[in-house]
ZAMARGU-4260 file (C-alpha; in steps of 0.2 Angstrom, whole numbers, plus 5000, padded with zeros to 4 digits):
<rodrens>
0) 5348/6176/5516 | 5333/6173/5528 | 5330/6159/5539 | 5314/6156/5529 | 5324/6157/5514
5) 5336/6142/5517 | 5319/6134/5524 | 5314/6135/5508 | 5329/6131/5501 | 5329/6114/5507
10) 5311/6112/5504 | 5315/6115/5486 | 5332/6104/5483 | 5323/6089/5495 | 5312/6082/5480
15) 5326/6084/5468 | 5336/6074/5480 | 5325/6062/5483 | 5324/6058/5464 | 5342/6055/5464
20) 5342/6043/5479 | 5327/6033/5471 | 5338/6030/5456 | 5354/6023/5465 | 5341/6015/5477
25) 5325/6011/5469 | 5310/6007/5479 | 5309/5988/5469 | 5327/5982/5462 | 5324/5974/5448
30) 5337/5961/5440 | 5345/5975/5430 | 5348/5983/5445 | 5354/5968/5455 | 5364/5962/5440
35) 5373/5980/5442 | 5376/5979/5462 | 5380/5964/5465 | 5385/5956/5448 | 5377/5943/5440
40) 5370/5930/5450 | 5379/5911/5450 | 5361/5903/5454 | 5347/5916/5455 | 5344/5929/5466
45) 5324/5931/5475 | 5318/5948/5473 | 5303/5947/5485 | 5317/5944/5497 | 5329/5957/5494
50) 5314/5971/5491 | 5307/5966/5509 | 5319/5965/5519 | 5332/5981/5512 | 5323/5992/5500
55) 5306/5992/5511 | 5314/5996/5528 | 5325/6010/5519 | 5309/6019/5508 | 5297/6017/5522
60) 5309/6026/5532 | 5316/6041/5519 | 5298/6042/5517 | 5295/6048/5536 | 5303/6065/5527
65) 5320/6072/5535 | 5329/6088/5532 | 5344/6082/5515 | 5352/6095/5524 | 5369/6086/5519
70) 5367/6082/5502 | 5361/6099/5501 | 5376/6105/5509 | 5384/6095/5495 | 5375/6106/5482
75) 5379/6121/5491 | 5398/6119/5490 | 5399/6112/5473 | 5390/6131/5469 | 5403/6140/5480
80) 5419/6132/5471 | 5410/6135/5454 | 5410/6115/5451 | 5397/6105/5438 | 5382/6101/5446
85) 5377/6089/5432 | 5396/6081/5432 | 5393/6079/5452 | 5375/6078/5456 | 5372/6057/5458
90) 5383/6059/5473 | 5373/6069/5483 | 5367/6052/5489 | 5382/6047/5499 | 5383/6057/5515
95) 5363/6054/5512 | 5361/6036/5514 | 5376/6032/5523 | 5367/6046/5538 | 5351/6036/5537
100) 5359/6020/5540 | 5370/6026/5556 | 5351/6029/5561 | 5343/6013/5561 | 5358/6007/5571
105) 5361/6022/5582 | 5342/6017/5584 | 5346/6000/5590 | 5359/6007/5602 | 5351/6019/5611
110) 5336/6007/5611 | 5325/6023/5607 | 5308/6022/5603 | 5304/6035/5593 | 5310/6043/5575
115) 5303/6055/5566 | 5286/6054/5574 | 5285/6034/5571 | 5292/6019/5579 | 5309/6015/5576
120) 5313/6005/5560 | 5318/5991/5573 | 5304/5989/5582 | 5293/5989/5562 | 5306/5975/5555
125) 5316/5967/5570 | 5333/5968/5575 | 5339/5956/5560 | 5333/5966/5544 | 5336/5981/5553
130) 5356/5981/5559 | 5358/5972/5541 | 5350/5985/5530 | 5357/5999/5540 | 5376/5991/5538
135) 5369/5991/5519 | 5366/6007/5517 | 5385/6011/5519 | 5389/6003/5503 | 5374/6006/5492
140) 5377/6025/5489 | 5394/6024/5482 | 5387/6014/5466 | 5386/6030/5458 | 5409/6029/5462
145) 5408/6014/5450 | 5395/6020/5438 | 5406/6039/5434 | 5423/6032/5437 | 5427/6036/5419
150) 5422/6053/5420 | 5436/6057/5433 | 5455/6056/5434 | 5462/6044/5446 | 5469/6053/5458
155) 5453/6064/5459 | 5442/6044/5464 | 5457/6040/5474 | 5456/6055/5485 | 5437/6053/5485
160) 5437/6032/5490 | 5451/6038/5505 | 5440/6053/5511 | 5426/6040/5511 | 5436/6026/5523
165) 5444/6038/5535 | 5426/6047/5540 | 5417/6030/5541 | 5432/6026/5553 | 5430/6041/5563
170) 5411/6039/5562 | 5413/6024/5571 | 5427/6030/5584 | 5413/6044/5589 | 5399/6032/5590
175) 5408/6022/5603 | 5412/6036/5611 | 5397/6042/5614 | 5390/6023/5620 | 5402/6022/5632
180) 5400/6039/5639 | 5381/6036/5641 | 5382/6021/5648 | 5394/6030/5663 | 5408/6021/5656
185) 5428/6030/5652 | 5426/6040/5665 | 5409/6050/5660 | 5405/6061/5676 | 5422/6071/5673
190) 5421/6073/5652 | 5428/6090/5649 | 5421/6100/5633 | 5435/6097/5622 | 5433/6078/5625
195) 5413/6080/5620 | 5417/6090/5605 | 5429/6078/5598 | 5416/6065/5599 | 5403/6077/5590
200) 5418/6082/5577 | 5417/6061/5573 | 5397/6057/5577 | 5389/6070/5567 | 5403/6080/5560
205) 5410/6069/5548 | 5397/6065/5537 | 5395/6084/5535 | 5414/6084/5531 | 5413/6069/5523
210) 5400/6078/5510 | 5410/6096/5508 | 5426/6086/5505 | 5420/6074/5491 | 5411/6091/5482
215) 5425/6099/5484 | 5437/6086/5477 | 5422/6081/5463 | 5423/6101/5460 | 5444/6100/5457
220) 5447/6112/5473 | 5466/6112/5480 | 5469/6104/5493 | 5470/6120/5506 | 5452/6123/5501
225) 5446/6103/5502 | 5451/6107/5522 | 5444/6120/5523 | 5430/6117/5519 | 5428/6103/5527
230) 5435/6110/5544 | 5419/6124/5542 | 5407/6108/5537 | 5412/6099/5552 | 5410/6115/5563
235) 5390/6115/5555 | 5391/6097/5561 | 5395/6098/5579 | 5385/6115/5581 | 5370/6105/5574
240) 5373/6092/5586 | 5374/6105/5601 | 5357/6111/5594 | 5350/6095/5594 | 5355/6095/5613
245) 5344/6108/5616 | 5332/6106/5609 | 5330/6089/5618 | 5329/6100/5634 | 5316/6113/5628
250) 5298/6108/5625 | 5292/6112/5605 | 5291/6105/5589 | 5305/6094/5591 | 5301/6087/5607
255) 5285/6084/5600 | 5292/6071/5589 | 5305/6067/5600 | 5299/6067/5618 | 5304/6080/5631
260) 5323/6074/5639 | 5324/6059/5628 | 5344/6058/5629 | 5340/6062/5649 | 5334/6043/5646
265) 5350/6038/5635 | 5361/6045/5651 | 5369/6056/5637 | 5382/6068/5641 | 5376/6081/5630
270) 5386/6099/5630 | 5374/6104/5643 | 5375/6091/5654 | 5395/6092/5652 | 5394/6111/5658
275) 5381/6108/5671 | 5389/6094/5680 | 5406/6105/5680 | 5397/6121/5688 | 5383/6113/5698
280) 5385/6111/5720 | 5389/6094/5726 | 5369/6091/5728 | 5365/6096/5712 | 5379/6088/5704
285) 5375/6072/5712 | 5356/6072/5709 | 5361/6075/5689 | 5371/6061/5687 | 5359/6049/5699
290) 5347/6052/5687 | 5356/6051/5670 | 5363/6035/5676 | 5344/6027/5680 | 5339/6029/5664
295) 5323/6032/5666 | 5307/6036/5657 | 5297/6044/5670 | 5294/6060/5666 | 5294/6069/5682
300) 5311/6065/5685 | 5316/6067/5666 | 5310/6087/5669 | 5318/6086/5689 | 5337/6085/5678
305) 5332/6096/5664 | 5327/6109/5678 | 5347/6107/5686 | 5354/6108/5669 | 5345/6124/5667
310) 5348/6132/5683 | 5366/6136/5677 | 5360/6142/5661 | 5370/6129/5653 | 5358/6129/5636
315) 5364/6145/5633 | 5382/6143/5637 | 5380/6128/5625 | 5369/6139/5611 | 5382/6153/5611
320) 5396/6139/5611 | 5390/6133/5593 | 5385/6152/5588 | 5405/6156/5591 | 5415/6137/5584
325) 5404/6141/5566 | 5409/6162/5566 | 5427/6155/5569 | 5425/6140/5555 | 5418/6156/5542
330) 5433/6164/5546 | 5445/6152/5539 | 5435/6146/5523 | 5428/6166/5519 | 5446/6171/5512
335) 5447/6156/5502 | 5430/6157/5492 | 5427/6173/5479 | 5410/6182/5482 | 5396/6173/5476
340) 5378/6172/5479 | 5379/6154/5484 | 5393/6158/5497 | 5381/6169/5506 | 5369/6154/5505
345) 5382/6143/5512 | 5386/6156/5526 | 5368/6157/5531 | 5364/6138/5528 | 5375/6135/5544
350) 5368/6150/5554 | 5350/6141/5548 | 5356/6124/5557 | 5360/6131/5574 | 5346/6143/5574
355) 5332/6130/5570 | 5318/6125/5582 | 5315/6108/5574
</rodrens>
């Protein structure tokens, strides 16, 4: 399958998708739906409140658009294990929401500006709503656990509820590490690549793993397969981190949005940064880091670090790094699936992520 077929691909499942998220997160709760989140009210609830200040902030920013690559990763494996998309499909909004929520506070964090081409979610609703809807949106997709619980065994829910707490543990062990890490802290300037990867394996990886588990377990997969799987989903995770490295480092659509050298600003040790800082002369070396640790906006010197990292060609060390960890990851999940067309779609879906130019 092309790369304008899984383009499509997602173009097609995203409306779909966004129907399913609507319905466990409707754009106006009403009291049936409060009543069923949060139990019946001992005094009385205020709607006004509630739709202001958490289903606004979340639907004004869905609505900026965004890839559903992970719910439609979700989709993907349920195919590949031959599971019942009907049985399984209200959870697609679990690694969804839960990814947009670590947004609005990795927003925060990073004090960025900038998200999908519009301000930050922050800087439209304040610090308050903001850091509260976001720690919201960590709880709200797994309404659709409580909902379906009778239609699955209790092993099956148990395995999903302790899939669910482990990644949220590691998502926040890799968050802090990359905060301390770009902030020069835990010895930053000497990271090695297997200390940055872990970090990617927990920041972005786990909510991809996070989403191939749960289908996989939802889908009745052993449990050799549920790792596997999620080993290979992880792999698409860090891979489309490292691509989201570069492409902070070379001008185009995504800089665009994003602004050219954005995590230059953040001080972020990025895969490139990590390599270029191990192979650059002491003069570079220093200048690279001098920079990363001003964290500056100005441009000129924003491009004056892009340009070291570059001269050691370390955005295609780092692209071909990703290009390998995913051929390795196919490796150890293509024994374990039978031949199916959506197989092939989940091969090329991850050769799709780390190929992308937006």
């Amino acid at each position: 399958m092309s790369e304008i077929d899984i383009k499509r691909l997602l173009a097609e499942k995203k409306p779909t998708i966004d129907k399913i998220i609507e319905k466990w997160i409707p754009k106006q709760f009403d009291m049936d739906f409060m009543n069923f989140v949060f139990g019946e009210a001992k005094y009385k609830f205020n709607l006004d409140c509630v739709n202001k200040t958490i289903t606004e902030p979340i639907w004004e920013f869905l609505d900026r658009g965004g890839k559903r690559w992970r719910p439609s990763l979700f989709l993907l494996t349920v195919e590949a294990l031959g599971g019942d998309k009907n049985k399984v499909f209200d959870f697609v909004v679990i690694p969804e929401i839960i990814h947009n929520g670590t947004l609005f506070v990795d927003d925060i964090e990073d004090r960025s500006e900038i998200r999908r081409g519009k301000p930050c979610t922050y800087k439209i609703y304040g610090l308050d709503v903001t850091i509260n809807t976001g720690n919201m949106m960590y709880y709200l997709p797994l309404m659709p656990l409580l909902k379906h619980k009778d239609k699955f065994d209790p092993e099956t829910l148990l395995k999903v509820h302790e899939t669910y707490v482990r990644e949220m543990t590691n998502l926040g062990l890799g968050q802090a590490m990359d905060i301390a890490w770009h902030n020069g802290m835990c010895n930053a300037d000497n990271l090695t690549e297997e200390e940055y990867l872990q970090m990617c394996a927990f920041k972005t990886g786990t909510l991809a793993r996070m989403s191939a588990k749960i289908a996989a377990i939802l889908s009745g997969a052993d449990d050799e397969l549920i790792e596997s799987i999620g080993n290979y989903a992880e792999t698409v995770g860090i891979a489309f981190q490292i691509q989201d490295d570069i492409l902070n480092l070379v001008e185009g659509e995504f800089t665009d949005k994003k602004g050219l050298g954005e995590d230059i600003t953040e001080g972020k040790r990025s895969l490139p940064v990590i390599r270029s800082l191990r192979k650059a002369n002491e003069n570079d070396r220093k200048r690279l880091l001098g920079i990363l640790k001003m964290h500056t906006t100005d441009q000129k010197l924003r491009d004056e670090a892009i340009a070291i990292i570059k001269k050691y060609n370390s955005v295609e060390y780092a692209k071909e790094k990703s290009r390998n960890m995913i051929r390795e990851a196919w490796r150890g999940l293509d024994k374990l699936l039978p031949e199916s067309e959506a197989k092939t779609k989940l091969k090329a879906f991850a050769d799709y992520l780390i190929e992308r130019k937006i």
